[in-house]
C-alpha positions as CSV (number, residue, x, y, z in Angstrom):
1,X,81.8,76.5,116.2
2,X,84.7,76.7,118.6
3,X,87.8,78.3,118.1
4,X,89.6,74.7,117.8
5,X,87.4,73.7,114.7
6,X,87.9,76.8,112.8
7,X,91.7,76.0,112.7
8,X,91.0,72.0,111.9
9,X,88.6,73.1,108.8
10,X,90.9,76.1,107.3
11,X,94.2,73.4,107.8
12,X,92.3,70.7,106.0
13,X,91.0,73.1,104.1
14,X,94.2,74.4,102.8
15,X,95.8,70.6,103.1
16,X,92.9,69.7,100.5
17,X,93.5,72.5,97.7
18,X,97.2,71.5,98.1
19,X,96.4,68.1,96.7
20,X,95.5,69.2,93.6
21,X,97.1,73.0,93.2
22,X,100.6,74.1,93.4
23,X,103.6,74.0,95.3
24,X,102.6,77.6,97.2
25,X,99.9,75.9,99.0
26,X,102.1,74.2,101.0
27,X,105.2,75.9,101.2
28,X,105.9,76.3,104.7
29,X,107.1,79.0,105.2
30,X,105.0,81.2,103.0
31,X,102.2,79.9,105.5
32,X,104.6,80.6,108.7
33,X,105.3,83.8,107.4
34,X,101.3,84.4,107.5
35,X,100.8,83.1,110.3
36,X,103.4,84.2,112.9
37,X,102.7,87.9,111.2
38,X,98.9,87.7,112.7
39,X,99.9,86.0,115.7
40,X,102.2,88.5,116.5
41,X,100.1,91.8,115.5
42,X,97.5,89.9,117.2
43,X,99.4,89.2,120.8
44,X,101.4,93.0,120.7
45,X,98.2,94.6,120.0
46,X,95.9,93.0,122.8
47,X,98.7,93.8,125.2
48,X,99.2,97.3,124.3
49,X,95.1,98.2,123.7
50,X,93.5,96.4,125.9
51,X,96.9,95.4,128.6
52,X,95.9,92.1,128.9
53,X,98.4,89.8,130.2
54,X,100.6,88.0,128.2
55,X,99.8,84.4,128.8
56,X,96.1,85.2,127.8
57,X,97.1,87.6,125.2
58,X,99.6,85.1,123.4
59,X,96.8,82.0,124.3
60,X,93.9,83.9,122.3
61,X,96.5,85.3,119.7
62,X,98.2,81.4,118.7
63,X,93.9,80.8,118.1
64,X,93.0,83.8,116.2
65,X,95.9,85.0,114.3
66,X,96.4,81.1,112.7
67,X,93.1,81.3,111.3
68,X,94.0,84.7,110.2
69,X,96.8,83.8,109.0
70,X,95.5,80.7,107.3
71,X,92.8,83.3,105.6
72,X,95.7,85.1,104.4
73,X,97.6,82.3,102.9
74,X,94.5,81.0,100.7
75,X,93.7,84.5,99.5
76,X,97.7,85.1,98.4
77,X,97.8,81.8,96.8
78,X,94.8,82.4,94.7
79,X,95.6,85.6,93.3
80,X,99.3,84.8,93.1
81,X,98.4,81.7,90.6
82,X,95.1,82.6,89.3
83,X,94.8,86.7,88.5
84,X,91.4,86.0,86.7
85,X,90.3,84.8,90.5
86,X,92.2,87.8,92.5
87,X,88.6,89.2,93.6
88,X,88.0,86.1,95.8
89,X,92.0,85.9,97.1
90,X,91.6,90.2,98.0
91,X,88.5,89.0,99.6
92,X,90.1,86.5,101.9
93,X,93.4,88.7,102.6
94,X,90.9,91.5,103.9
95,X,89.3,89.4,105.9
96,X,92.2,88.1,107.4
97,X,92.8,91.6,108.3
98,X,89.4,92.4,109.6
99,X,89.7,89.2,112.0
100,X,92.9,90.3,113.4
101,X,91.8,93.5,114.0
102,X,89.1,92.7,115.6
103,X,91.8,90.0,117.9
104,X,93.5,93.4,118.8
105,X,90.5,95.2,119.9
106,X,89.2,92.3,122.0
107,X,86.1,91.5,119.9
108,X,84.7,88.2,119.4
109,X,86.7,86.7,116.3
110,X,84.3,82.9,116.0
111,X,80.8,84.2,116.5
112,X,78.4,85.0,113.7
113,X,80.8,88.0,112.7
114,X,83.1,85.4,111.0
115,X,80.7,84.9,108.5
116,X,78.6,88.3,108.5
117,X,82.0,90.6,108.4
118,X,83.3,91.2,104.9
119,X,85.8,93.6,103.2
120,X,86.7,94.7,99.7
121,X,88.8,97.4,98.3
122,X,87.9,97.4,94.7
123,X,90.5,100.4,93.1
124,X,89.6,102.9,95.1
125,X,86.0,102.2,96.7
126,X,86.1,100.1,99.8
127,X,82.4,98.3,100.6
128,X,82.3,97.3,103.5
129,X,79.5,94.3,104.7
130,X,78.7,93.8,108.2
131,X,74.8,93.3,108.3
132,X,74.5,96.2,105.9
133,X,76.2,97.2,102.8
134,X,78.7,100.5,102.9
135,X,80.6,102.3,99.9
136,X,83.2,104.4,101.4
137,X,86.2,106.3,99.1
138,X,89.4,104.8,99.6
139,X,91.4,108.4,99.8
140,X,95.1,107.2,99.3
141,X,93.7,104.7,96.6
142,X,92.0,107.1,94.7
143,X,94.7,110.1,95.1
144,X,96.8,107.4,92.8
145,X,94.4,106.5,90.9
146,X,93.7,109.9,89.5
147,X,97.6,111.0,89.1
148,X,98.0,108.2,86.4
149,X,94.3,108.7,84.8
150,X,95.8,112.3,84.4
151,X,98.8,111.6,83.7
152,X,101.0,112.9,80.4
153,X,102.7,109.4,80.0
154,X,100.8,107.5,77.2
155,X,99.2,104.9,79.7
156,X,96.4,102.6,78.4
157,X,93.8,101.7,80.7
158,X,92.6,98.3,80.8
159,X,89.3,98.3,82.0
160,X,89.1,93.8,82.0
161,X,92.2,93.5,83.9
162,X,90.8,96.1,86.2
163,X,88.0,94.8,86.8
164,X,89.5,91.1,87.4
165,X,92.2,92.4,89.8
166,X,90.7,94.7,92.1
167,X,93.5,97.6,90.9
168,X,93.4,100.4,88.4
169,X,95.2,98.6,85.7
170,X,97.4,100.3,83.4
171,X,99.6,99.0,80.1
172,X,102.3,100.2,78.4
173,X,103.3,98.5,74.8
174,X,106.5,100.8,74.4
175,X,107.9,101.1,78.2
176,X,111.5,102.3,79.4
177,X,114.1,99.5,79.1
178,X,113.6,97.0,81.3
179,X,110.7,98.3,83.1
180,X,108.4,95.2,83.4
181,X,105.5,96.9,86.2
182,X,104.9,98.2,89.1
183,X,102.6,98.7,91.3
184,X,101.4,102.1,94.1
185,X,98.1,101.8,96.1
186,X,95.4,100.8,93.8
187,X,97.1,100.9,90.6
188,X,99.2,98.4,88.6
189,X,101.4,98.9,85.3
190,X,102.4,96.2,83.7
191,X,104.5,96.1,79.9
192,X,102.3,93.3,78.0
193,X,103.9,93.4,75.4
194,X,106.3,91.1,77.0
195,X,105.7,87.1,76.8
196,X,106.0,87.4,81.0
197,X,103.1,89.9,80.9
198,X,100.3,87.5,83.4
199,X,103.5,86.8,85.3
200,X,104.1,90.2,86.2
201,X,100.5,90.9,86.6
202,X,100.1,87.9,89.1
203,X,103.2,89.6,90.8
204,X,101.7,93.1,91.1
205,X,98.5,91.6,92.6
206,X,100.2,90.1,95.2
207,X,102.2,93.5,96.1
208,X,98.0,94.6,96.4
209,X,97.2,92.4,98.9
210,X,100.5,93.7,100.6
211,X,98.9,96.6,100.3
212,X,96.9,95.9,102.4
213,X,98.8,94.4,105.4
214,X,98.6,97.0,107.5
215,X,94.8,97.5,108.0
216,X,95.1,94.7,110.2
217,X,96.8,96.4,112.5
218,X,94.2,99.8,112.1
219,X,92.7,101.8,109.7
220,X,91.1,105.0,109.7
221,X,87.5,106.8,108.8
222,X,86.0,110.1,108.3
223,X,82.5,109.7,107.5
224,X,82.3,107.7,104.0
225,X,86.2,108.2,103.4
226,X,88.4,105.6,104.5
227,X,92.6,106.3,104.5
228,X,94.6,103.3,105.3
229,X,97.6,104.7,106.5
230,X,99.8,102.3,107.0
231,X,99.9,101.1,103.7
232,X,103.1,103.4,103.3
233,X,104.7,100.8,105.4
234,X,103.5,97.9,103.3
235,X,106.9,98.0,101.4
236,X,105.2,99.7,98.2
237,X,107.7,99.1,95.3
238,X,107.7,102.6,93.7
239,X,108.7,104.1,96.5
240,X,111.8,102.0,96.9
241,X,112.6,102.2,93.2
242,X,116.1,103.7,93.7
243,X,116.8,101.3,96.1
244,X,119.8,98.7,96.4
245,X,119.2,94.7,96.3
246,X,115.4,95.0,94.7
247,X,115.4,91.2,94.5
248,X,116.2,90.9,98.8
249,X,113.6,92.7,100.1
250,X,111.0,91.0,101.7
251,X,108.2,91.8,100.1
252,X,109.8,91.1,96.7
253,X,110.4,87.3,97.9
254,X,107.2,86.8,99.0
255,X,105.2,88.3,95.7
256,X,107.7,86.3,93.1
257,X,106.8,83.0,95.7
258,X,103.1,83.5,95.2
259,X,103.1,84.1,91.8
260,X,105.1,81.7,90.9
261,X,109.0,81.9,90.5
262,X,109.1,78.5,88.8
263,X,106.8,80.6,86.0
264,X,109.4,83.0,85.9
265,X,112.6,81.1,85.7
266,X,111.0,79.4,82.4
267,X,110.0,82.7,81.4
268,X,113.6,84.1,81.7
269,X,115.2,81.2,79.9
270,X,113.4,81.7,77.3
271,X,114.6,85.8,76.9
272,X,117.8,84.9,77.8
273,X,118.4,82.4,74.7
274,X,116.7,85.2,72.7
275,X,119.5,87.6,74.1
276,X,117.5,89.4,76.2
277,X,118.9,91.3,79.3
278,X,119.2,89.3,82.0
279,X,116.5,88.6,84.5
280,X,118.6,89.9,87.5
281,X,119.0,93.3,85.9
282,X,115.5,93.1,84.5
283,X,114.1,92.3,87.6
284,X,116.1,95.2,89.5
285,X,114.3,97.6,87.2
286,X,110.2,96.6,88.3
């Protein structure tokens, strides 16, 4: 199937769910932000790699990186409003990533690898399917993982929500004022006892497939370790905690989108009228 059809099908495709989902299927500019993200990793990588020039570079990168970024879109929009179904979004979002990479090293992108290819980073264990199944250790992943396993704080690990989310879940029924979750590569704490709780959840998942942004530009591999790298430039919450205008940044706007910030605004009118802090400086605090 040609190029041309693959972006037809994963339009109507997308135009289809819209019909009967919510507004983030169709938001435009959730999907341009997507989009022009793999078009332009797609086009800047085949010029630098490979120094192709940049009519052909930005021809074959327009093709690709919309269906990658089309991949992308689905898989946000899935986790973002259904965290029971965040598997099958992570899925898509890593194989948007795997299809842009493989744009920016010059291999075929709509050959049999389209539906051979797969990717999933599951906590910290990345499998990997390309005509044979791999288990590799996801080294940054897992060094997080096993700081809060061993950590002093009275974490609870929640083994369903784990399992569901494809992060090392962690809840907290008596956290720090205002503290609602967060999330660092492959782990997400969330306060449930909060009646936002799958809000925030839904939230942090999305910051997980953020996570996971930058593999599409590389990644690296040492035998069966993998270290994505570049997820320190994925805009990771906790490592902007102390940071001025939380609710601004980027990456903030685009996870309350896809989970749902028409969820939320009910949510906060509801703690509001109960005298509850207000969302702004609860928010600030996540």
């Amino acid at each position: 199937m040609g190029s041309r059809h693959w972006i037809c099908g994963l339009c109507l495709a997308v135009f289809l769910f819209a019909r009967v989902g919510e507004a983030q299927w169709r938001d435009p500019k959730l999907i341009a932000g997507q989009v022009g993200f793999n078009i332009a990793v797609s086009f800047v990588g085949k010029m630098v790699v490979h120094h192709e020039p940049p009519g052909r570079a930005f021809k074959q990168a327009l093709k690709e990186g919309s269906v990658s970024g089309l991949l992308a879109h689905t898989g946000y929009t899935i986790a973002g409003r259904n965290p029971n179904y965040a598997l099958v979004g992570k899925t898509l979002v890593q194989k948007s990533s795997l299809t842009t990479r493989r744009s920016i090293n010059g291999l075929p992108v709509f050959d049999d690898t389209f539906y051979s290819h797969w990717e999933l980073t599951h906590s910290f264990v990345h499998f990997k399917w390309d005509g044979s199944p791999h288990v590799q250790l996801d080294a940054i992943n897992a060094a997080f993982s096993a700081y809060y396993l061993f950590s002093p704080d009275q974490y609870a690990f929640d083994a369903r929500r784990s399992l569901l989310s494809g992060s090392v879940v962690f809840v907290n029924h008596d956290p720090p004022p205002g503290l609602r979750g967060y999330y660092v590569p492959g782990v997400i704490w969330i306060d449930t006892s909060r009646d936002d709780a799958q809000w925030v959840l839904s939230h942090e998942i999305v910051h997980s497939l953020q996570s996971e942004r930058g593999s599409a530009i590389k990644e690296w591999h040492y035998e069966n370790i993998r270290f994505n790298w570049l997820v320190f430039a994925s805009g990771v919450p906790a490592f902007l905690a102390g940071w001025p205008e939380h609710d601004t940044r980027w990456h903030e706007i685009e996870a309350d989108e896809y989970a749902g910030s028409e969820r939320l605004r009910s949510t906060e009118t509801r703690a509001n009228s109960g005298g509850a802090s207000t969302p702004r400086a609860v928010r600030r605090r996540r």
